[in-house]
C-alpha positions in Angstrom: -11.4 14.3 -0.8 -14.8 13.1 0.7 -16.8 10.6 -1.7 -20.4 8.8 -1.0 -18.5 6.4 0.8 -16.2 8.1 2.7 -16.7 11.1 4.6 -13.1 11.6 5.6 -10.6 9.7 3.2 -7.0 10.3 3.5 -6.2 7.9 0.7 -2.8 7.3 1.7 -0.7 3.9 1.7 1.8 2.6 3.7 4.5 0.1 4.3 6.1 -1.1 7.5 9.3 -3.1 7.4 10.4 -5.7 9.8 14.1 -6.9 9.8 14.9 -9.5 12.5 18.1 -11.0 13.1 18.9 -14.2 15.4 21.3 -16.3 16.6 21.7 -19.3 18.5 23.7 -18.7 21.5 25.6 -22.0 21.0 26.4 -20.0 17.3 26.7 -16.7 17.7 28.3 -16.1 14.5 25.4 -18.0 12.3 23.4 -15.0 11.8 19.7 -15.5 10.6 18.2 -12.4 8.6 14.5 -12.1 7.9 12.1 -9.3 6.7 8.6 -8.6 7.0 6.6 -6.2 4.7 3.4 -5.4 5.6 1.1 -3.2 3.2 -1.9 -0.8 4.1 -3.6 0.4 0.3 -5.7 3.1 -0.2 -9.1 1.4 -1.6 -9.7 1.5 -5.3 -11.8 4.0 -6.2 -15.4 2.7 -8.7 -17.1 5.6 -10.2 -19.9 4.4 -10.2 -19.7 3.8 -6.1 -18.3 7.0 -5.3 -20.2 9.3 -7.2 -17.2 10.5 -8.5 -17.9 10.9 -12.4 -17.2 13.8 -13.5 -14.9 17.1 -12.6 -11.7 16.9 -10.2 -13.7 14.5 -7.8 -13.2 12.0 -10.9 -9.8 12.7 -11.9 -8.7 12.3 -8.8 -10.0 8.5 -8.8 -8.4 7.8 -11.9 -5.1 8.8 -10.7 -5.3 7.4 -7.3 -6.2 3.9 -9.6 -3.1 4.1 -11.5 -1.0 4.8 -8.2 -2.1 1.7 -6.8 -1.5 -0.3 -10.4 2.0 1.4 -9.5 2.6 0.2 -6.5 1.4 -2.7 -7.0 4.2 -3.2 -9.6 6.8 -1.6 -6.9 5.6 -4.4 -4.9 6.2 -7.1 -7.0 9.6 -6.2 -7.7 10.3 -5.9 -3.9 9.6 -9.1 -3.4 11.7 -10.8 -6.1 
């Protein structure tokens, strides 16, 4: 939904993974694996920015806050 400061907010997130693998021609059987995560997150929503204190506009905030405190977790254990 659109907030004081954005007009047209998707809030979605998004994560693009990379998996490479290489070897030297001299070894082709030495296999090297690597990955790359990249992460696009919605912005944190602050009441007090958006406007957004009262009504659905504001429980809408609070939950998208506690999906990124979510993913953020998800994250983490990702990369152990």
């Amino acid at each position: 939904a659109a907030h004081r400061l954005n007009a047209a907010s998707s809030r979605s997130h998004a994560l693009f993974t990379l998996y490479v693998d290489t070897a030297p021609a001299a070894s082709p059987n030495e296999v090297i694996s690597s990955r790359l995560t990249l992460v696009d997150l919605a912005g944190s929503e602050r009441q007090s920015s958006t406007g957004a204190t009262e009504g659905s506009l504001r429980d809408e905030s609070v939950a998208i806050n506690k999906s990124l405190f979510t993913l953020r977790q998800v994250i983490i254990a990702l990369s152990n």
